[in-house]
C-alpha positions in Angstrom: 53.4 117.7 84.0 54.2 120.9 82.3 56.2 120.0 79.2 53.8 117.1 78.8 50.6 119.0 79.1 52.1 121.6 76.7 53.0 119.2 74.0 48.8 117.9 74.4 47.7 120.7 74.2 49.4 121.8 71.2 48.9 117.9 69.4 45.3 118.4 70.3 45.5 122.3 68.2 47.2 120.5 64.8 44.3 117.3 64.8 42.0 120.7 65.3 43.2 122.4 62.3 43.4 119.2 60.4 40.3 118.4 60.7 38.6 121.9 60.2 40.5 121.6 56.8 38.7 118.5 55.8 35.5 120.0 57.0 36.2 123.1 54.9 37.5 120.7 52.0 40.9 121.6 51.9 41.8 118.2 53.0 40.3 115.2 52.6 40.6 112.1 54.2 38.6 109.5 56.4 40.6 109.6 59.8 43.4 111.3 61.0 46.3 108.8 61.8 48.1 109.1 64.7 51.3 111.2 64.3 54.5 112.4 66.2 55.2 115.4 67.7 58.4 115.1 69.7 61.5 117.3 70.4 63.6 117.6 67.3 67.4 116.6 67.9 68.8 120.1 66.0 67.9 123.2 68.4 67.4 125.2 64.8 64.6 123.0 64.3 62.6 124.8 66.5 61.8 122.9 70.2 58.6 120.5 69.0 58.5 119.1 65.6 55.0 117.5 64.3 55.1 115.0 61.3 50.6 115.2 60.6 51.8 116.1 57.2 54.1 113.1 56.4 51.8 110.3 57.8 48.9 112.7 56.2 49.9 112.5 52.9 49.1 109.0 51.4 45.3 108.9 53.1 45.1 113.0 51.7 46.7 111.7 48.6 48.7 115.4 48.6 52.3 116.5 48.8 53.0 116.7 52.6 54.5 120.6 52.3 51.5 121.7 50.8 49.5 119.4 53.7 51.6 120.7 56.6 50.9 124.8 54.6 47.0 124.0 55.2 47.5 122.9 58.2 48.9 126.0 59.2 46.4 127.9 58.1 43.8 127.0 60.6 46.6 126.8 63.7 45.8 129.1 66.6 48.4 131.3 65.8 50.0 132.9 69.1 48.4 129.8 71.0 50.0 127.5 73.9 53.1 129.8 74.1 53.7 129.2 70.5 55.6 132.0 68.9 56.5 130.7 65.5 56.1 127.5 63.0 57.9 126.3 60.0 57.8 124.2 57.1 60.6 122.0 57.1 62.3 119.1 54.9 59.7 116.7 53.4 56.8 118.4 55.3 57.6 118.6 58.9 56.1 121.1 61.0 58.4 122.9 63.5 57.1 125.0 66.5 59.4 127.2 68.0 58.2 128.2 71.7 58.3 131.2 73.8 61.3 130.8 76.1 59.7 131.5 79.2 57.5 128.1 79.6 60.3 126.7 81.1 60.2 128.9 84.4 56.6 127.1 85.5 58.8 123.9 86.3 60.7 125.1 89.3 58.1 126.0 91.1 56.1 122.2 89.6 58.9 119.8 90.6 59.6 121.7 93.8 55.8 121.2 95.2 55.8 117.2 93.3 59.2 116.8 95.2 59.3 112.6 95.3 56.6 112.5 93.4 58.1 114.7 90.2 58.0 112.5 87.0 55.5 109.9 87.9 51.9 110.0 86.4 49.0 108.8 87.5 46.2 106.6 85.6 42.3 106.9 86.0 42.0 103.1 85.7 45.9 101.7 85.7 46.3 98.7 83.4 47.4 96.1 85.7 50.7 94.5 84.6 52.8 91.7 85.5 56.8 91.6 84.9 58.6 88.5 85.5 61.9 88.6 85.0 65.3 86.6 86.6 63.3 83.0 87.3 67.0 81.5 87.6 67.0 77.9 88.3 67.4 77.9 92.3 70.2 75.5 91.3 73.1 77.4 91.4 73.7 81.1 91.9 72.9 84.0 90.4 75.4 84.8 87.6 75.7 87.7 84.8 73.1 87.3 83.0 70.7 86.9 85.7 72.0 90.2 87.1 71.6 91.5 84.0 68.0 90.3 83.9 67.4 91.5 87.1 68.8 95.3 86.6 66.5 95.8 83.8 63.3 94.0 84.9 63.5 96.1 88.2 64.3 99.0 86.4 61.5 98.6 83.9 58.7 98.0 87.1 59.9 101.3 88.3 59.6 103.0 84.9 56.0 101.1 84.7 54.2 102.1 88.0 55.8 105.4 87.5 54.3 105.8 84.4 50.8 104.6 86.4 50.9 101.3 85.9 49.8 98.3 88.7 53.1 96.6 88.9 53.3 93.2 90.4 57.1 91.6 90.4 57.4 88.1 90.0 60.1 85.2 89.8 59.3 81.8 88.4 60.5 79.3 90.8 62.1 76.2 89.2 61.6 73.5 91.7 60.0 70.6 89.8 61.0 68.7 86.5 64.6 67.0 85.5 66.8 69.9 86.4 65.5 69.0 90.1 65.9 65.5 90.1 69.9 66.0 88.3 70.0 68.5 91.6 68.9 65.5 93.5 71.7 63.2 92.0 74.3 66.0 92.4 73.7 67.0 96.4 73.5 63.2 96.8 76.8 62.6 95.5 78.2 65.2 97.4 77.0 64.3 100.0 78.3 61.1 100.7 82.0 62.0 99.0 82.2 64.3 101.9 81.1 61.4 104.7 83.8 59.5 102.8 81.9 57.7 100.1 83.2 56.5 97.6 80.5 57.1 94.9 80.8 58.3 91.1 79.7 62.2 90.3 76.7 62.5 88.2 78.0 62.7 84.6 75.0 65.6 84.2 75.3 66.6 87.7 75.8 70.4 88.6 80.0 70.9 89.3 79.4 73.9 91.6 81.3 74.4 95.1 78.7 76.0 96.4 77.2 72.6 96.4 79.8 71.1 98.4 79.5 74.2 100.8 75.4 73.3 101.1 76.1 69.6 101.9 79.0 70.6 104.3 76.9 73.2 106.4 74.0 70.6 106.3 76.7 67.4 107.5 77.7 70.5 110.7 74.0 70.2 111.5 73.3 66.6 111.1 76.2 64.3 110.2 75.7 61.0 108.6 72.0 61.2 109.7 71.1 60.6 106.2 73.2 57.8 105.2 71.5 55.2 105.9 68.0 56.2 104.4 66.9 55.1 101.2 67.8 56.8 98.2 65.4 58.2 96.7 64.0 59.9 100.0 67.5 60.9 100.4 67.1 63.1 97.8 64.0 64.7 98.5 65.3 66.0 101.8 68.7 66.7 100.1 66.6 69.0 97.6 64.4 70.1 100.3 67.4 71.6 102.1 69.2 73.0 99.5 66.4 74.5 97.9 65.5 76.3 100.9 68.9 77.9 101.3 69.7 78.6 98.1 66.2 80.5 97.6 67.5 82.5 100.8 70.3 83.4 98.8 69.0 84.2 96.0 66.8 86.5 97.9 69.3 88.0 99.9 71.5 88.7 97.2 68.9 90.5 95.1 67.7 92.2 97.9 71.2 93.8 98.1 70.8 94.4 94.6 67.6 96.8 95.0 65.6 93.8 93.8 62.3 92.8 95.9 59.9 90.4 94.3 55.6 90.8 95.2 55.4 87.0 94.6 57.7 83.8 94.5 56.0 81.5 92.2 56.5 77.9 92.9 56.6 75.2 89.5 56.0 72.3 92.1 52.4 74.1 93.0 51.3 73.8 89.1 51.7 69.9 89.7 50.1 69.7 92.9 47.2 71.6 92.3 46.7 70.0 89.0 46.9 73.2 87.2 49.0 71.4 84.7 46.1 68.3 84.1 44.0 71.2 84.0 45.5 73.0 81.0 46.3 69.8 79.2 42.7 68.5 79.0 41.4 72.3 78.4 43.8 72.7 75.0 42.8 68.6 74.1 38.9 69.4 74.3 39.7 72.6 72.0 41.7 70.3 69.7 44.7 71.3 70.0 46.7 68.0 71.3 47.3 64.8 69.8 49.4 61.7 70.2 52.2 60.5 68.8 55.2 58.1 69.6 53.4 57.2 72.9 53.4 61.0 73.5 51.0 63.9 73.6 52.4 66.7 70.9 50.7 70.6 71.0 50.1 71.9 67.9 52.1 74.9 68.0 52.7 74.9 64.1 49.3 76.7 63.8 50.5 78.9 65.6 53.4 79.7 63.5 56.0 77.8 65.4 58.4 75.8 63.2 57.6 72.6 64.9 54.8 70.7 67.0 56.1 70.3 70.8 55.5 67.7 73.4 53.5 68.7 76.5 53.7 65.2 78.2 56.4 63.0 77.5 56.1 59.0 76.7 57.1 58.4 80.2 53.9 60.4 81.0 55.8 62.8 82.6 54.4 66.7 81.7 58.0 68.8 80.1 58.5 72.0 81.4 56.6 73.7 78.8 53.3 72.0 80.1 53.9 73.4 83.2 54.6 76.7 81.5 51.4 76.7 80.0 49.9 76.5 83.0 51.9 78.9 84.6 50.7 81.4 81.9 46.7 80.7 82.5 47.6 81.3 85.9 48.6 84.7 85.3 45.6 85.4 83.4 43.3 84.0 85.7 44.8 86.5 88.3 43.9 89.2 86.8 46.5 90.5 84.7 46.0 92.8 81.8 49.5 92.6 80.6 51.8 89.8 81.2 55.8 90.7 80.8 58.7 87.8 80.5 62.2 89.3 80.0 63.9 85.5 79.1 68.1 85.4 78.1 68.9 84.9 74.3 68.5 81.2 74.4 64.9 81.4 74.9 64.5 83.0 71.6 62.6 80.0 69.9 60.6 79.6 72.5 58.8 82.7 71.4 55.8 81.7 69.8 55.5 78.6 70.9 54.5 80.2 73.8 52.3 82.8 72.4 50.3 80.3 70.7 49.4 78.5 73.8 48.5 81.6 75.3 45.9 82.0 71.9 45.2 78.8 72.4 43.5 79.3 75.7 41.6 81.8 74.4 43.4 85.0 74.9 44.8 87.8 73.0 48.3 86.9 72.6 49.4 90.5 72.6 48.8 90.4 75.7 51.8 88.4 76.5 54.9 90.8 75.8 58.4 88.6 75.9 61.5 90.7 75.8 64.6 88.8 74.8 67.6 90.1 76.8 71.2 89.5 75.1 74.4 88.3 76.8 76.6 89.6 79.1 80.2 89.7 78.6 82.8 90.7 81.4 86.4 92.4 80.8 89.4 93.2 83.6 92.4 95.0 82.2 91.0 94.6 78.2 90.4 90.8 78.6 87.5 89.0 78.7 86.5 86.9 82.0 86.0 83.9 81.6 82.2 82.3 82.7 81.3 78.8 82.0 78.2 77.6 84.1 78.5 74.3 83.3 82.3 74.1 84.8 81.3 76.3 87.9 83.9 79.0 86.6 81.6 82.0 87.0 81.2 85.1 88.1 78.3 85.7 90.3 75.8 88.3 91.1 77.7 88.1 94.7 81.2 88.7 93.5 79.8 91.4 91.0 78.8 93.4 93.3 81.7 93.1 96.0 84.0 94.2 92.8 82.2 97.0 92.0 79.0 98.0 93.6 75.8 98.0 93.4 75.2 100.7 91.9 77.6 100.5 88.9 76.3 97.1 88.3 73.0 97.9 87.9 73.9 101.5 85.8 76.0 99.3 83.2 73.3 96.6 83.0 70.4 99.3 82.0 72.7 101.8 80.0 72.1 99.3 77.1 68.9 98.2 75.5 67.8 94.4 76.3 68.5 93.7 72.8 72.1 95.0 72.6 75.2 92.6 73.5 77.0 94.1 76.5 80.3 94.2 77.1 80.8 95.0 80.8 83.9 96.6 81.7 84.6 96.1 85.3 88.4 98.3 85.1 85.9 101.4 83.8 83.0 100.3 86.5 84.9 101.3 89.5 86.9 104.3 87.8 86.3 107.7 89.6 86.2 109.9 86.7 84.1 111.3 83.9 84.7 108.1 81.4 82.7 106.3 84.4 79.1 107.1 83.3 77.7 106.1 86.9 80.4 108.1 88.6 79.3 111.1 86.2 75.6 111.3 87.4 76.2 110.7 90.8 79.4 113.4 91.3 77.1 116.0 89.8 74.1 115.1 92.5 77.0 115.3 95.1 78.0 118.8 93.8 74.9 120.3 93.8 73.9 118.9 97.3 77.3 120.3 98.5 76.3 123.8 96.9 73.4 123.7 98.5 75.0 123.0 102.0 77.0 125.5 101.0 74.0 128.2 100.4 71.8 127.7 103.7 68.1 127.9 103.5 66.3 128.3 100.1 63.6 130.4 98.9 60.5 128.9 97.8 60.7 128.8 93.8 57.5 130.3 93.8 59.2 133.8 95.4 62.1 133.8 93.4 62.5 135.8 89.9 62.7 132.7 87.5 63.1 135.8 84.2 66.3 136.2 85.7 67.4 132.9 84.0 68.5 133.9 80.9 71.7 131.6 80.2 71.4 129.3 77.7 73.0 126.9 79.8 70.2 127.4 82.6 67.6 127.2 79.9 68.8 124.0 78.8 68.9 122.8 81.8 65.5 123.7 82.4 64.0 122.6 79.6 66.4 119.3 80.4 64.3 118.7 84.2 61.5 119.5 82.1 61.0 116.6 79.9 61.4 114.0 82.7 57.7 113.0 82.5 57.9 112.4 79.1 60.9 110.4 79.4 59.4 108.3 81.7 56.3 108.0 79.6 57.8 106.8 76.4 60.0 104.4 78.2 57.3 102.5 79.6 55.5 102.7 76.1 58.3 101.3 74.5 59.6 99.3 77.6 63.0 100.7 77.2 64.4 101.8 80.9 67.7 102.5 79.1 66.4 105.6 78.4 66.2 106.9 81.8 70.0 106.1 82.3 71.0 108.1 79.2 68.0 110.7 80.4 70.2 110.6 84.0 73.6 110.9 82.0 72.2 113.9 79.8 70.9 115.8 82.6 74.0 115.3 84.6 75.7 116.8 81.8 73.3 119.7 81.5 74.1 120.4 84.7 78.0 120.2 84.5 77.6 122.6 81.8 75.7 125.1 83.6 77.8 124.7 86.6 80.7 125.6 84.2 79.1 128.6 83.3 77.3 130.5 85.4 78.5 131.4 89.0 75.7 130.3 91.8 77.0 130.9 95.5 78.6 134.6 94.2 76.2 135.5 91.5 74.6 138.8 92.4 71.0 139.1 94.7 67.7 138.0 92.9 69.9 135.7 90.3 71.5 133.9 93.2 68.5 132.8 94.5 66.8 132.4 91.7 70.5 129.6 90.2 70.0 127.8 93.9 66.3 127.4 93.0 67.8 125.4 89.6 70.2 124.0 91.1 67.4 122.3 93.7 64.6 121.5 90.7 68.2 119.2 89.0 69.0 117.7 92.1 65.3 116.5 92.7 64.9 115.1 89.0 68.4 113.6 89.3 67.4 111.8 92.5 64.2 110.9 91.0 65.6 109.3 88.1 68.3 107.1 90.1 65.6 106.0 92.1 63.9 104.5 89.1 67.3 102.9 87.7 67.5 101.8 91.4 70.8 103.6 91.9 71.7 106.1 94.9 72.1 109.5 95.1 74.8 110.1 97.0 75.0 114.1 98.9 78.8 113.3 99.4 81.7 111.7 97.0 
C-alpha cells in the first residue's frame, strides 16, 4: 500500500541514520528501541512525525533535541518524497512530504478494487475469535448483539490485516443452566396440557419458552406426558435446543454474523476431554482436595482465590469444562486464541489464564477482551432490560426497530471498553447527527454522481496534478491511509477505528463535495475529480464491508 510503504521506507531511513551515528560515535547506545512514526493530528506539524529521539534519550542518556539534531544529520535528505524536517517540542521529528505522493493512490486502489486495504502475510498467524457464546437458553439480547457487532467486525479487521481467522461460538448445552432449562420447558410444558404443576423458582420466565412448548404440543400433543421425568426432559432440552440454536443462527445470520464452527460443551464431557485435562493439571500438581472437592490452584497464578474444577457431588463446574475447551483450541492449532466475554466475566480473567499456563502454554497467547454494557434509550429514556424477568429487548426486535445496519454501526462506534448508551430515536434519524446515515448518504451521492457522469477513464490516463484543492488533497491523503487504519486496528484489536476511519472519510468527502464542482468542472479536471470521486467510493465500500454495514448506491 502506498502510504504504508512510504512511512517504511522512511522508518527504515531514521533507524539508518541512528545507527550510522552510533557507529560514528555521535550516539551511543546498545539497541535502538522501537519508536513511532505516525501522522501528527496538527497539519502544521508537518504529515509524519517520528518520536526516535524521545524513546532515544534514556538508553543515549542525551537531551532528545539534540538526539533528534544528529539524527538529522545522517537523514537522506531529499529522500522518499521528503521535502523538509523539523525539530519540534521535546524532540519530535516532523517530515513534511512533497504533495504529490498522494496522486499514486488513484490509480493503486482503482486496480486493488475489492481488495484495496487488505494486506497479505507470508506465513499468517492463525487466530481464533470467539465471541457471543450466549447460553442457547433464551434469545439473543443487547449485549450479545453488542458482542456480536464487534467480534464480527474485529475478524474482518483480522484477516484483512492477513490474519487466518476462524469464528467460533461456545455452545452452552451441558452443566446446571441445562438442567434449570430442563425444569423450566417441563413445567411449561405440562401448564399448557393443563397441569397443574409449580414454576421452577430458578426456572427461565421467558415467553419464548411457552412459544417452544406450544409449537412442540402442535406437533405432538400430550405424547410426552406420560413418560418419566427425567427422560422428559432430555427430549424437552433436546427439542428446544435444536430450535433455539436455529434461531440463534438465523438471527445472526441476518445480522452479517456467520460462525466457521459451533462448538458443543456436551462434546467436552463425552469425549472425556474434561477427565483428560483434570488428570493432566493433577499429575503437574496443580489440583488438590478439599471439602470433598477438587480445588485448582489458580492463586499461583495471581487469581485472588483457589477454584473448584469438580464439585463434591463429583460433578466437573463449568470452568473444568472451560479448561478443556481452551486445550482444545490449542491443540487445533491456534496461534492466537481471542475471547470477547461481557463485564461480568471480569474476574474470570486470570483464572483462566493461569490454567492456560498451567497446561503449559504461553498465556499471552490467550487475549480476553472485556466488552461493557449496553444501555438502550427511546425519546431520552432508558429501556428497560431485565433477563431474569423476560423484559428484554432482543437482537430480533433490535434490528426490526432499526436495522441492521445501524445496529451494528452504534455497537462498533465505541471501544469494547466504553459503556454504550444506544440511542434508538438517533439510530433511525435520516440526517447528519445519524453517524450511519452520514457514511452511507455520502456513498449514495457519489454513486449517484457517477451515474450521473457515464463511463470513467482509467485513473491511470487522467491528469492526477490537476488536483490541487486542499479539499481533494485531503481527501486523498484520507483514502490513502486505509491500510494503515486497518493495520493498527488489528494490532491493537480496536475495529472502532474503522467506523470513525468510515465517519472521517465520509466527511472528507462532504467537504470536497462542498467545494469543488465535479460533473461541470472544466476538461482534464473533470475527469481527473470523477477519478476521486471513484478511489472514495471504493474505500468507503471497503470499509463498510469490514464493519459489516452496506453501501447503499441509492438513499
Amino acid at each position: 500500500m502506498l502510504l504504508e510503504r512510504l512511512k517504511a521506507e522512511i522508518y527504515q531511513d531514521l533507524q539508518n541514520a541512528a545507527m550510522r551515528a552510533q557507529e560514528e560515535g555521535k550516539l551511543v547506545f546498545e539497541e535502538l528501541p522501537l519508536f513511532t512514526l505516525e501522522k501528527p493530528r496538527e497539519k502544521e506539524h508537518g504529515d509524519l512525525a517520528a518520536n526516535i529521539a524521545l524513546v532515544l534519550a534514556r538508553p543515549a542518556k542525551t537531551a532528545p533535541r539534540k538526539i533528534a539534531q544528529i539524527i538529522l544529520d545522517y537523514f537522506p535528505a531529499g529522500s522518499n518524497r521528503v521535502l523538509k524536517v523539523e525539530i519540534a517540542g521535546p524532540g519530535f521529528i516532523n517530515l513534511f512530504l512533497d504533495p504529490s505522493w498522494v496522486y499514486a493512490v488513484l490509480p493503486e486502489v482503482e486496480e486493488m478494487d475489492d481488495h484495496y486495504g487488505c494486506s497479505s502475510m507470508e506465513n499468517p498467524e492463525k487466530v481464533q475469535v470467539e465471541f457471543v457464546s450466549a447460553n442457547p437458553t433464551g434469545l439473543l439480547h443487547m449485549g450479545n448483539a453488542r458482542g456480536a457487532a464487534l467480534g464480527d467486525t474485529l475478524a474482518n479487521v483480522l484477516a484483512a490485516a492477513g490474519y487466518e481467522v476462524t469464528r467460533e461460538f461456545y455452545v452452552n448445552d451441558a452443566g446446571s443452566q441445562i438442567e434449570t432449562f430442563g425444569r423450566t420447558l417441563e413445567a411449561r410444558y405440562l401448564q399448557l396440557l393443563g397441569q397443574d404443576v409449580p414454576f421452577p423458582e430458578d426456572g427461565y420466565p421467558g415467553d419464548d419458552l411457552i412459544d417452544s412448548m406450544r409449537k412442540l404440543i402442535a406437533k405432538v400433543g400430550d405424547k410426552y406426558l406420560q413418560v418419566a421425568p427425567r427422560l422428559r426432559r432430555e427430549i424437552l432440552v433436546k427439542y428446544a435446543l435444536q430450535e433455539k440454536l436455529e434461531q440463534m443462527k438465523g438471527d445472526l445470520a441476518d445480522f452479517g454474523v456467520h460462525y466457521d464452527i459451533w462448538f458443543s460443551e456436551q462434546t467436552l464431557h463425552d469425549s472425556g476431554a474434561i477427565e483428560t485435562v483434570l488428570k493432566d493439571l493433577q499429575q503437574k500438581g496443580y489440583l488438590y482436595e478439599k471439602d470433598e472437592a477438587i480445588w485448582f490452584r489458580s492463586t499461583l497464578f495471581g487469581d485472588q482465590k483457589d477454584e473448584v474444577l469438580v464439585r463434591s457431588s463429583g460433578v466437573p463446574t463449568y470452568f473444568a469444562a472451560d479448561i478443556a475447551y481452551h486445550k482444545n483450541k490449542f491443540l487445533r492449532g491456534f496461534d492466537r486464541v481471542i475471547n470477547i466475554w461481557g463485564a461480568d466475566h471480569h474476574g474470570h480473567v486470570p483464572r483462566m489464564k493461569g490454567a492456560v499456563e498451567a497446561l503449559g502454554y504461553d498465556p499471552d497467547r490467550l487475549q480476553v477482551i472485556i466488552m461493557q454494557l449496553v444501555r438502550l434509550f427511546r425519546g431520552g429514556e432508558p429501556v428497560r432490560m431485565s433477563k431474569r424477568s423476560g423484559e428484554y429487548v432482543t437482537l430480533r426486535e433490535l434490528m426490526d426497530e432499526v436495522g441492521s445496519d445501524a445496529a451494528r454501526y452504534f455497537f462498533v462506534n465505541r471501544s469494547f471498553d466504553s459503556h454504550l448508551d444506544f440511542d434508538l430515536d438517533l439510530a433511525i434519524k435520516q440526517s447528519s447527527d445519524n453517524p450511519v446515515y452520514y457514511v452511507q448518504y455520502a456513498h449514495a451521492r457519489i454513486c449517484s454522481i457517477l451515474r450521473q457522469a457515464g463511463d470513467l477513464l482509467p485513473a491511470q490516463e487522467v491528469d492526477c496534478g490537476l488536483l490541487q484543492d486542499p479539499a481533494e488533497i485531503a481527501l486523498l491523503e484520507g483514502i490513502a491511509e486505509l491500510p494503515g487504519e486497518i493495520k493498527y486496528a488489528a494490532a491493537s484489536l480496536e475495529p472502532h477505528r474503522l467506523t470513525h476511519y468510515a465517519y472521517n472519510l465520509a466527511n472528507l468527502f462532504h467537504g470536497f463535495y462542498t467545494t469543488c464542482h465535479v460533473l461541470n468542472a472544466e476538461p482534464g479536471l473533470r475527469e481527473a475529480r470523477l477519478a476521486l470521486v471513484n478511489t472514495c467510493r471504493i474505500t468507503l465500500r471497503n470499509t463498510l464491508k469490514i464493519i459489516g454495514v452496506s453501501a447503499p448506491e441509492r438513499m
